[in-house]
C-alpha positions as CSV (number, residue, x, y, z in Angstrom):
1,X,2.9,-25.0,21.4
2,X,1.7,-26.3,24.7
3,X,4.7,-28.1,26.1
4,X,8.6,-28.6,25.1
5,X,8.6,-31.8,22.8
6,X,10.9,-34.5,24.0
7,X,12.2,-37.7,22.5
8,X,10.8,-40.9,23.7
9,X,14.4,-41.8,23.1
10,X,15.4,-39.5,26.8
11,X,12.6,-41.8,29.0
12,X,14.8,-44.0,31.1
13,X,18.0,-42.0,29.7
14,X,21.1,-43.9,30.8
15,X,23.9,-42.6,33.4
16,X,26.7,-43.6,31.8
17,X,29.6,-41.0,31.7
18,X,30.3,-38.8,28.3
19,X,31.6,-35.6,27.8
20,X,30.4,-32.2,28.4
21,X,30.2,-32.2,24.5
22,X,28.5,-35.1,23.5
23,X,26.5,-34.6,26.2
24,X,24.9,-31.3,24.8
25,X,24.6,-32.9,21.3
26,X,22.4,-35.3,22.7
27,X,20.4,-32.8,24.4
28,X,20.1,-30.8,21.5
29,X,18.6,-33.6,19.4
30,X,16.3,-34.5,22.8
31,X,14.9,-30.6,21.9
32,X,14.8,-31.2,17.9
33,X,17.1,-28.7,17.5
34,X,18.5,-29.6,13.8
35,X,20.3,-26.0,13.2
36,X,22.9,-24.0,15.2
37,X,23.7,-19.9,14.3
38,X,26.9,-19.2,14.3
39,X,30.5,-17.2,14.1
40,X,32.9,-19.1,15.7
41,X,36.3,-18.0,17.7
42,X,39.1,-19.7,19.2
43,X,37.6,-20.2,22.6
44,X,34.4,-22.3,20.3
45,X,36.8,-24.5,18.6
46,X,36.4,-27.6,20.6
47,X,32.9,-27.3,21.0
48,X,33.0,-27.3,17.3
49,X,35.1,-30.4,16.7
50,X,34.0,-33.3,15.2
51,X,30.9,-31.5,14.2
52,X,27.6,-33.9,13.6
53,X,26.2,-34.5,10.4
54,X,22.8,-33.9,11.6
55,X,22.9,-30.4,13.2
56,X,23.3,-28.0,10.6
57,X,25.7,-24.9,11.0
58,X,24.7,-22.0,10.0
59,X,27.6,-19.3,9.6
60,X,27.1,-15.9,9.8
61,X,30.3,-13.6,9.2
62,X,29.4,-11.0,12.4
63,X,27.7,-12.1,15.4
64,X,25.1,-9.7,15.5
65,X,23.7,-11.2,12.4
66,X,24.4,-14.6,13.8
67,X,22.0,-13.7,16.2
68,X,19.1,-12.2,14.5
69,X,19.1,-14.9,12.3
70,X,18.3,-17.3,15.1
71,X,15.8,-14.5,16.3
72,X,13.8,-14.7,12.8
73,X,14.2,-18.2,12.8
74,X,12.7,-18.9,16.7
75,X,10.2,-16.3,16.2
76,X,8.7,-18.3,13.3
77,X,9.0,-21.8,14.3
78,X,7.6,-21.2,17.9
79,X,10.8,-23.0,19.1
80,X,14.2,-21.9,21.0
81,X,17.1,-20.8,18.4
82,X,20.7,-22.0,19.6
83,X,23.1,-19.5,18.8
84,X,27.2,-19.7,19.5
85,X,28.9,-16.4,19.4
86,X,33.0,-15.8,20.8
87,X,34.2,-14.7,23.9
88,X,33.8,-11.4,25.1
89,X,34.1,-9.1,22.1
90,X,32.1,-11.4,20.1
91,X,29.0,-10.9,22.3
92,X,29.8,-7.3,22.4
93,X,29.1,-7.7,18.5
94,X,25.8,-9.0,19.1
95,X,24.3,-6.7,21.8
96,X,22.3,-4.9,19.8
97,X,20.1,-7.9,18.2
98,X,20.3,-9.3,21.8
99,X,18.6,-6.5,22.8
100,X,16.0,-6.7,20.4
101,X,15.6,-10.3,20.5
102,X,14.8,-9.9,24.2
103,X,12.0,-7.5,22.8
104,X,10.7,-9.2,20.0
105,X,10.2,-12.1,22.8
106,X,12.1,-14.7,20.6
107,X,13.9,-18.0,22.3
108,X,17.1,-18.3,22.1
109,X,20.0,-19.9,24.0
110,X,23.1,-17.9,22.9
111,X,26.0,-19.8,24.1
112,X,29.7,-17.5,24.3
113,X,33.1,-19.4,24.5
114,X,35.2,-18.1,27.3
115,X,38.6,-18.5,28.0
116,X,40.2,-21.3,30.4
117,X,39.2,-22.1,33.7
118,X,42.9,-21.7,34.9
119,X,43.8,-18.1,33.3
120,X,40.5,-16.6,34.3
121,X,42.1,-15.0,37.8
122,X,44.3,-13.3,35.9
123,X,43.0,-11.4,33.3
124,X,43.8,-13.4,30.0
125,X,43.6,-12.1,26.7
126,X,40.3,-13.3,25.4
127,X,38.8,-13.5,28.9
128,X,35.4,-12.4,29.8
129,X,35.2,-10.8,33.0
130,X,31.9,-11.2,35.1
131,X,30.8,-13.4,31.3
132,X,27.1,-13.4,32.7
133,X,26.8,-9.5,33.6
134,X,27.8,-8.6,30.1
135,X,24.5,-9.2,28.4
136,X,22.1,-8.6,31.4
137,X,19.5,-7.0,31.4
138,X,18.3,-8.2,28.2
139,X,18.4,-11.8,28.6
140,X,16.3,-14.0,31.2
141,X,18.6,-16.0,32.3
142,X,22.7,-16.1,32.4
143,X,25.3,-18.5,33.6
144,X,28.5,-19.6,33.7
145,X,28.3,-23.1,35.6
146,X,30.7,-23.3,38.3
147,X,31.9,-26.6,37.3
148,X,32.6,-28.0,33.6
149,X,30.3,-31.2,34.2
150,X,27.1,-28.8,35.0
151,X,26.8,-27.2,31.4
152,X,25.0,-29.4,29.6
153,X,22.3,-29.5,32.4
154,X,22.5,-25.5,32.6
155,X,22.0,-24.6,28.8
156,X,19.0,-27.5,29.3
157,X,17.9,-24.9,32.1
158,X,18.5,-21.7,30.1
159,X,16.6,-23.7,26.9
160,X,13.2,-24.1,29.3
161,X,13.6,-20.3,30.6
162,X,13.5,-19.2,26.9
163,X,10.6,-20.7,26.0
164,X,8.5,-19.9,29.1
165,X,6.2,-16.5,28.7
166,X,7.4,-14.6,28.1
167,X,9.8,-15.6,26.0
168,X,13.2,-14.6,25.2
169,X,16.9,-14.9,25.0
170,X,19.3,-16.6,27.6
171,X,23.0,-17.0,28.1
172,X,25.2,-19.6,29.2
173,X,28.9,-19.3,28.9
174,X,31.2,-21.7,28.7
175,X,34.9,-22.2,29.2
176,X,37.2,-23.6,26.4
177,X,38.0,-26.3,28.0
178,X,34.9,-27.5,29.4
179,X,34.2,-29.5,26.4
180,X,35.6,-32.4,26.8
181,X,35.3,-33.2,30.7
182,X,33.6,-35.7,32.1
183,X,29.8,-35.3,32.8
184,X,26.7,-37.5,33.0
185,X,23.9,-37.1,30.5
186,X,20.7,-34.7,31.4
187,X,17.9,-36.2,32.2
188,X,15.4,-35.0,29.6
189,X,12.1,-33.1,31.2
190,X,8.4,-31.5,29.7
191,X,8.1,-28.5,31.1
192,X,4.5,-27.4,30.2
193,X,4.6,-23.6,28.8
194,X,1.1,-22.2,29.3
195,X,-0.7,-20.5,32.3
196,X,-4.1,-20.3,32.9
197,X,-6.2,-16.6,33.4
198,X,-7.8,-15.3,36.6
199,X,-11.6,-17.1,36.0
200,X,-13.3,-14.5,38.0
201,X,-11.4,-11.7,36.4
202,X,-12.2,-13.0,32.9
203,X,-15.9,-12.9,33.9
204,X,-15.7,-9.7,35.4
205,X,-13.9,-8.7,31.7
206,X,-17.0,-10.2,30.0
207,X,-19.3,-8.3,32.1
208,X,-17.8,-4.9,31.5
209,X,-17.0,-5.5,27.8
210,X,-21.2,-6.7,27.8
211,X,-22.2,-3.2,29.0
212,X,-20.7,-1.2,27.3
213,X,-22.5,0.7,24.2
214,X,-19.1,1.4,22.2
215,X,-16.7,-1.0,22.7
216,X,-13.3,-1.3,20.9
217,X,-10.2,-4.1,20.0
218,X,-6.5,-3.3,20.4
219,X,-4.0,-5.8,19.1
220,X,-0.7,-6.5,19.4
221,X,2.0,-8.8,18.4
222,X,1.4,-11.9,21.3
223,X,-1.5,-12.7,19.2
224,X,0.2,-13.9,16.7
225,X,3.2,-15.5,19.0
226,X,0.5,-17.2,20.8
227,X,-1.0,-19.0,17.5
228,X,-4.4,-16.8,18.9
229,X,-5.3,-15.0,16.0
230,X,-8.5,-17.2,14.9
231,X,-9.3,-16.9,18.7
232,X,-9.3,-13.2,18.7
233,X,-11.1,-13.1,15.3
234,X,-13.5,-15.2,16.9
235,X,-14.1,-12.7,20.0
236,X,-14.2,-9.6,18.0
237,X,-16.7,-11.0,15.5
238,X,-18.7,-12.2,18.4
239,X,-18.9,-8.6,20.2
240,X,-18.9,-6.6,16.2
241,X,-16.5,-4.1,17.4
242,X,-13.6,-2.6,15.8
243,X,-10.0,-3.5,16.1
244,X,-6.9,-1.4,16.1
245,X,-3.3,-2.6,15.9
246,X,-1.7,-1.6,18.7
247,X,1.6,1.1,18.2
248,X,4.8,-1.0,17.2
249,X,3.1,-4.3,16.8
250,X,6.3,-6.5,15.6
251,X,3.6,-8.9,13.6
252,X,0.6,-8.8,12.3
253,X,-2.1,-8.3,15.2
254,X,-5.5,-8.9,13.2
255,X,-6.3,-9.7,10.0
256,X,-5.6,-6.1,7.7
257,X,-8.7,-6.6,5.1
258,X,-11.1,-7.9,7.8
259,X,-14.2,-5.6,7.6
260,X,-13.7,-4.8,11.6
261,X,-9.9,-3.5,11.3
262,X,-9.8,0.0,11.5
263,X,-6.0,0.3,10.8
264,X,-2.4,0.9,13.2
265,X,-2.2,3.4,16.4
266,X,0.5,5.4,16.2
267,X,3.0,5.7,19.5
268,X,2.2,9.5,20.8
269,X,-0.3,9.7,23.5
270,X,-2.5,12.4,22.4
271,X,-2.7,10.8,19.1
272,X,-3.6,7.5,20.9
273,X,-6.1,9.3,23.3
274,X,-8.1,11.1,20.6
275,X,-8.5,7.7,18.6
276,X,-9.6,5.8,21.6
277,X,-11.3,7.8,24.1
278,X,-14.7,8.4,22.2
279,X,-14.9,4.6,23.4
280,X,-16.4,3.4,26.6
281,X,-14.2,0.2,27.0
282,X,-11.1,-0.7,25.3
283,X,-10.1,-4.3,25.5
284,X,-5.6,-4.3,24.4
285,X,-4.7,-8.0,23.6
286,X,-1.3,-8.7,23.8
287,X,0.2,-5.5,23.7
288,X,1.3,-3.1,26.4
289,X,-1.0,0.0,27.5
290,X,0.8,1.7,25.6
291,X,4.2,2.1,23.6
292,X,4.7,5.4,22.8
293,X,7.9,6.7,21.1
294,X,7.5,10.3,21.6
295,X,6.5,12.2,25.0
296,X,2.9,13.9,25.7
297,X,-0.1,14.1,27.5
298,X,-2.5,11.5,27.7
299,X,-6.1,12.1,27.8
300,X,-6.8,8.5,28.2
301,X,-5.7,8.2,31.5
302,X,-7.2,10.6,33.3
303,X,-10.9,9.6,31.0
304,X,-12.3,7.3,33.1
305,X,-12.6,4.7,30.0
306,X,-12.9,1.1,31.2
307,X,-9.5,-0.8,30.1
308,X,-9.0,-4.5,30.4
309,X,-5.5,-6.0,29.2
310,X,-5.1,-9.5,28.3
311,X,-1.4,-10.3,28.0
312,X,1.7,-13.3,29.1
313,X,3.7,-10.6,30.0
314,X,3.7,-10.1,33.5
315,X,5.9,-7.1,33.5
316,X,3.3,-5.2,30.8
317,X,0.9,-6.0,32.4
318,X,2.7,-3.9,35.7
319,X,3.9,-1.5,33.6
320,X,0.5,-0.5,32.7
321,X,-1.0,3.0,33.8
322,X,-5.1,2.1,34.0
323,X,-7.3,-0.4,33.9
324,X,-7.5,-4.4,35.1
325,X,-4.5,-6.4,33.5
326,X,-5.2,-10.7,33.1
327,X,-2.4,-12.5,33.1
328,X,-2.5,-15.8,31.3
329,X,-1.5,-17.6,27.5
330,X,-4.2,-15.8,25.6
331,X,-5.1,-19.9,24.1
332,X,-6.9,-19.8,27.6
333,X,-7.9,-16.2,27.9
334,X,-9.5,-15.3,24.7
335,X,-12.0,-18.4,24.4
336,X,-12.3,-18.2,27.8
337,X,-13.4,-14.7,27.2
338,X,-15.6,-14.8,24.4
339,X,-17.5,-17.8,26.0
340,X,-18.5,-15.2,29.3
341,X,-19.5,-12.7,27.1
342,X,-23.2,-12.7,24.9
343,X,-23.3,-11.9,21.3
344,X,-23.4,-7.9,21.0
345,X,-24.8,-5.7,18.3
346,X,-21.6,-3.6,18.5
347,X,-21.7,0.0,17.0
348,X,-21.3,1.7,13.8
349,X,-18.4,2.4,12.1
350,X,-17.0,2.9,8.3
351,X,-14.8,0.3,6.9
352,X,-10.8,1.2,6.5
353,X,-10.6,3.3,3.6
354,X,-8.5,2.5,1.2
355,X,-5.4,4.7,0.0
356,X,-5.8,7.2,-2.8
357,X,-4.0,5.5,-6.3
358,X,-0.4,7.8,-6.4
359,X,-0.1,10.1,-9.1
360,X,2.9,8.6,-11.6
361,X,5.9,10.4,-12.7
362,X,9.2,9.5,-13.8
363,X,11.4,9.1,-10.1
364,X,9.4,7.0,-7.6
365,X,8.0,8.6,-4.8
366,X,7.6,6.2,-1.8
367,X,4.0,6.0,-2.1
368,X,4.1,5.2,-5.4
369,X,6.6,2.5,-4.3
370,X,4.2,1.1,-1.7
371,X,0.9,1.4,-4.1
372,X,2.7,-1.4,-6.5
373,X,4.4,-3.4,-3.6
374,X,1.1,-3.7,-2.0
375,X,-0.6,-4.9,-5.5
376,X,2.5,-7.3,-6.1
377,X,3.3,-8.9,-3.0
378,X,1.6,-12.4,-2.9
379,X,-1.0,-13.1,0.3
380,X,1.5,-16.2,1.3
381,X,4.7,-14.6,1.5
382,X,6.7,-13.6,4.6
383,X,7.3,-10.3,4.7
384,X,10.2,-8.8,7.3
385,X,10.4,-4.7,7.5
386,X,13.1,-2.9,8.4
387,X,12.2,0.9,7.1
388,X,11.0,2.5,10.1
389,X,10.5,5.3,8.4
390,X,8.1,4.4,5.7
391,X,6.2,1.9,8.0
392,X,3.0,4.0,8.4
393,X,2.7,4.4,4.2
394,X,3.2,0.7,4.0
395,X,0.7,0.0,6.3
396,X,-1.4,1.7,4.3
397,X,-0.8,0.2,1.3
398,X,0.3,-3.1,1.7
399,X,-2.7,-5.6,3.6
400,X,-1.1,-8.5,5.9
401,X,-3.3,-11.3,5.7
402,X,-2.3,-14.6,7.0
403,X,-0.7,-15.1,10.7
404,X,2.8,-15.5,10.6
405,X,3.4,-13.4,7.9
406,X,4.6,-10.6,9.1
407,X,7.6,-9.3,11.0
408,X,9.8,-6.9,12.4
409,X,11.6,-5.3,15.4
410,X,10.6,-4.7,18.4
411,X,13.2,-2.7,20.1
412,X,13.9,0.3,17.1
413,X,17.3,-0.6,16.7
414,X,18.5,-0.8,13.9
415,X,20.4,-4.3,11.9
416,X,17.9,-7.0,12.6
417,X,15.6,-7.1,9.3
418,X,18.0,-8.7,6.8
419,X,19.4,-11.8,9.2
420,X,16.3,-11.6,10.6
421,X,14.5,-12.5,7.0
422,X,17.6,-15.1,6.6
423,X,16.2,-16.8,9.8
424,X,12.8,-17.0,8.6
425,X,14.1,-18.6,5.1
426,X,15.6,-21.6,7.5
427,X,12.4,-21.7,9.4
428,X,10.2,-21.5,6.0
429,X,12.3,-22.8,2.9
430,X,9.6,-23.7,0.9
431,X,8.5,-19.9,1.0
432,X,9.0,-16.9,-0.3
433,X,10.4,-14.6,2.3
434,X,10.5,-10.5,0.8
435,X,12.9,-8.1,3.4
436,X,12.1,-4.5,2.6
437,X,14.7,-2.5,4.2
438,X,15.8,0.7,4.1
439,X,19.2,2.1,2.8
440,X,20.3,2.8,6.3
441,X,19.6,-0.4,8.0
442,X,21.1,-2.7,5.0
443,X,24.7,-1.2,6.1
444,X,24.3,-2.7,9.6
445,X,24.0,-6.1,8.4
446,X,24.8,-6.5,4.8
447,X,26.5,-9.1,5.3
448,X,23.9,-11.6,5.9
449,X,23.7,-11.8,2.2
450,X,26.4,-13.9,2.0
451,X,24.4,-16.3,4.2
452,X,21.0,-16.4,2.0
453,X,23.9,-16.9,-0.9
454,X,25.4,-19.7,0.4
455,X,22.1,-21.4,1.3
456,X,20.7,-20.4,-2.0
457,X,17.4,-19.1,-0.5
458,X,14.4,-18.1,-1.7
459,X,15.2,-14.6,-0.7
460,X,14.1,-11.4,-2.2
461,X,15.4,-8.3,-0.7
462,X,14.0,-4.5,-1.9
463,X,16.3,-2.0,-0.5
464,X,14.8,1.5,-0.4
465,X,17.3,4.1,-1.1
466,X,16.5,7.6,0.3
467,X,20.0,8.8,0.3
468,X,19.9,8.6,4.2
469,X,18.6,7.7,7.6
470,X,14.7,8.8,7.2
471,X,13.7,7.8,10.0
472,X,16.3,11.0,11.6
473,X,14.7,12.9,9.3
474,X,10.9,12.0,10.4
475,X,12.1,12.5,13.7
476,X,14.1,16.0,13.3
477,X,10.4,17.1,11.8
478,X,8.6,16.0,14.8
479,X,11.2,17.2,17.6
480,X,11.9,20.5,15.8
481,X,15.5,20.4,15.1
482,X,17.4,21.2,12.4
483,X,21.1,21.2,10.9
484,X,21.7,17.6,12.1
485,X,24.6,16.5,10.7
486,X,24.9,12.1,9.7
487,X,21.7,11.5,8.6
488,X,22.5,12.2,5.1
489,X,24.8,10.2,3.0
490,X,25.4,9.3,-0.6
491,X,27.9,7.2,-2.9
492,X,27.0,3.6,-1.9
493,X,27.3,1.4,-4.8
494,X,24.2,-1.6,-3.1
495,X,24.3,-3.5,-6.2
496,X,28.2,-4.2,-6.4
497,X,27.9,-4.7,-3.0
498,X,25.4,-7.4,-2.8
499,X,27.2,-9.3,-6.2
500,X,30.1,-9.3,-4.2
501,X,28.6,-11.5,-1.2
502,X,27.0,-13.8,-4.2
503,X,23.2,-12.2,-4.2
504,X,21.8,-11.2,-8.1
505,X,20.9,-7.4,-7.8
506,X,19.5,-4.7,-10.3
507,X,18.6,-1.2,-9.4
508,X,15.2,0.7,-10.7
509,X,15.8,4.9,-10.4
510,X,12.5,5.5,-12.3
511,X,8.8,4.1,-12.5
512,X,9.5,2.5,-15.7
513,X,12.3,0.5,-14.4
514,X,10.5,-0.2,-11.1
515,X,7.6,-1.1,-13.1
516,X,9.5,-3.7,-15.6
517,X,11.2,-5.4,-12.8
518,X,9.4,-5.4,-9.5
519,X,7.1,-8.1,-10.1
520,X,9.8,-10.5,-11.5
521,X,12.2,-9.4,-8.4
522,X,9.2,-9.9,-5.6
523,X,8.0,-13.5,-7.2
524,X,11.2,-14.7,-8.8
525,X,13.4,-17.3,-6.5
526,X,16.7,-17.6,-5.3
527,X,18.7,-14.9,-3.1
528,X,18.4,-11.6,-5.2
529,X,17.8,-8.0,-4.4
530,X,15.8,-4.7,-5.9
531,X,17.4,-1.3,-4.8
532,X,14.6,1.1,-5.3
533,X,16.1,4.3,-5.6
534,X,13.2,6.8,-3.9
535,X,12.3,10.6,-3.8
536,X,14.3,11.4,-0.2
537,X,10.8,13.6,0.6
538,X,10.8,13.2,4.8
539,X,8.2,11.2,5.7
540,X,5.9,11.3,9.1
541,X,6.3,8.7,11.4
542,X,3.0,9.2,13.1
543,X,0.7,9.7,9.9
């Protein structure tokens, strides 16, 4: 989206007093903002009042789900997600989806009651001391405007700071009884969103990528934020080389049965450097250089390989050890790029190979799982992953398509992938949105089920039940340790649970039963869930 869309309705808008409430309704209709996420407190109530017809609320029952709901929801439309959350406390809720919001890039204006302009010198109950330091550093912008007739113009402010690249969340708090002051309307702006690429240092890009004899792609999640996928296709086509996803990738990066993709990098450097350093130029589009989860030493820096980084993020593209870094919305850069460079030959290479088929016996091993996901799962469905520790064999089974099909976190925390997949069914209704999560992560947020119930959305959920945290377990293996205690538990009853919040649910503990009701679950409609009860075998995160 090149600019902020703005009603014709706010040319010539009118100066005529209102409130501090109306106000922000009008602005929010200026932005086409027709849903608000929330879980509302005392401090929210006259915000609330009177609420209009035409700006849906959506209630969550904890505010970190409040807030990852607006997260799916903005990362899918392309526009900013408002989001109200309580005083103090309630914002503590929500850190952690904050958090990863701010690193899945997704706009949001999160807007926090606080308490009354008189009792804040003297600590009331309720009260949010220094409101805009709480959430720092993981939003882009936070305020609490110093006088009641300024918010309306600040949360406009914090709205065009969210969607600017990158983008993210931003903060505005706002006094109980702020609402209903006096103020004059905002004045309705376009704020363009895009930023044009260094010319020069896009040809000087084309000419190394032009001589070099083995070329490759890495890809990571701004592609698809940026709606420059077919751009990218376009470029690596163009030079025949072959593409990587780049370690963490939140979406799909390139297209997973294109002949060129040769699969995901994993985040540990020597891993990274072995893959890529047999190359003599690696171009990384919209990614970092690199993410890595583990420590080690990397080869690839010290190689002398030619690295040029195309990204919006201007802190990445600091960040990043080597190489020449272009700042600029990849709609300018990659175009720009493939029109500097000539068509090349590009090298050889073997197609991805597929996965062996999984030997069948009576429990279900994971791969086995992911072998019939991966033949199930329709190519138009959105699919949101939250089972870290399984990613690697589902990327191996299951092919992502289509842009804007797949997501998940950013950060590694854990309680964004089942709001999160509620978010997307707001943004998509009319599709069928799949949240494969893991045992773990569905007790930091099981309550968004009550929200797809309530909504009646079109909302399959397949909990995988390893009796534990894998990903701890992956992890344990990797660092060495041993006799961890918490990572194992046991006597969670997932399908009362989820009956009680409203959502149909079954449970499969062996192939046959997985086999006689996965296809129905994945395809069927309506909020429902699968828990897939799994072999508890500890997986490798880096395989």
């Amino acid at each position: 989206m090149a600019q902020q869309a703005i009603s014709p309705a706010s040319i010539g808008a009118p100066t005529t007093q209102t409130t501090v409430r109306e106000a922000t309704m009008e602005l929010f209709r200026s932005l086409g903002v027709s849903k608000l996420f929330g879980n509302p407190g005392s401090t929210e109530l006259p915000f609330l009042n009177r609420w209009p017809n035409d700006i849906q609320y959506v209630l969550g029952l904890q505010e970190a789900s409040v807030v990852a709901m607006a997260d799916g929801y903005a990362r899918k439309t392309g526009r900013a997600a408002v989001v109200n959350v309580h005083s103090a406390a309630g914002l503590g809720h929500a850190l952690g989806n904050v958090y990863t919001a701010y690193r899945n890039r997704a706009p949001m204006v999160i807007i926090a009651g606080q308490q009354a302009r008189e009792l804040l010198p003297n600590l009331p109950f309720l009260g949010a001391s220094e409101a805009t330091t709480f959430p720092r550093p993981y939003v882009k912008y936070a305020i609490e405007p110093a006088r009641a007739e300024d918010v309306p113009a600040a949360i406009a402010h914090a709205y065009r700071i969210a969607m600017q690249r990158p983008q993210g969340p931003t903060f505005v708090s706002v006094p109980v009884d702020d609402w209903d002051r006096p103020c004059t309307p905002v004045r309705y702006r376009t704020v363009s969103q895009d930023f044009a690429p260094d010319i020069e240092l896009i040809r000087s890009a084309a000419a190394e990528l032009a001589r070099a004899r083995r070329p490759v792609i890495v890809a990571g999640s701004e592609v698809d934020e940026e709606n420059a996928g077919p751009a990218l296709v376009a470029l690596a086509e163009k030079l025949n080389v072959p593409v990587h996803t780049a370690p963490f990738a939140s979406r799909i990066a390139f297209p997973e049965d294109h002949p060129l993709f040769q699969g995901f990098l994993p985040a540990a450097p020597s891993e990274v450097s072995a893959r890529l350093t047999k190359h003599d130029a690696i171009l990384v589009v919209g990614a970092p250089v690199f993410t890595y989860h583990i420590p080690g030493v990397s080869e690839l820096v010290a190689s002398g390989v030619s690295i040029i980084h195309l990204t919006t993020d201007a802190e990445a593209a600091a960040s990043a050890p080597v190489g020449t870094s272009i700042v600029g919305s990849l709609r300018f850069s990659l175009p720009a790029l493939e029109q500097a460079l000539p068509s090349g030959a590009g090298g050889m290479f073997a197609e991805r190979a597929a996965p062996p088929v999984p030997k069948m016996g009576k429990t279900i091993s994971p791969h086995y799982f992911f072998h019939r996901f991966g033949q199930i799962l329709p190519p138009e469905a959105l699919l949101m992953e939250e089972a870290p520790s399984y990613r690697p064999m589902m990327q191996q089974h299951v092919r992502m398509r289509e842009w804007g099909s797949f997501f998940t976190m950013a950060s590694g925390g854990l309680g964004y992938g089942l709001p999160g997949a509620v978010g997307l069914a707001f943004a998509e209704p009319e599709k069928n949105v799949v949240c494969l999560i893991g045992d773990g992560s569905f007790m930091y947020s099981a309550q968004a089920l009550w929200t797809a119930a309530q909504h009646d959305q079109n909302l399959c959920v397949i909990l995988l039940n390893n009796s534990g945290y894998g990903a701890m377990r992956s992890f344990s293996r990797v660092l060495n340790v041993s006799g961890v205690p918490g990572i194992d538990f046991q006597g969670l009853d997932f399908v009362s649970l989820s009956k009680g919040m409203g959502c149909r649910a079954k449970r499969a503990t062996t192939v046959t039963e997985l086999d006689e009701m996965l296809e129905d679950v994945v395809k069927g409609t309506g909020p429902r869930l699968l828990e897939v009860v799994v072999d508890s075998e500890v997986q490798s995160l880096y395989d």
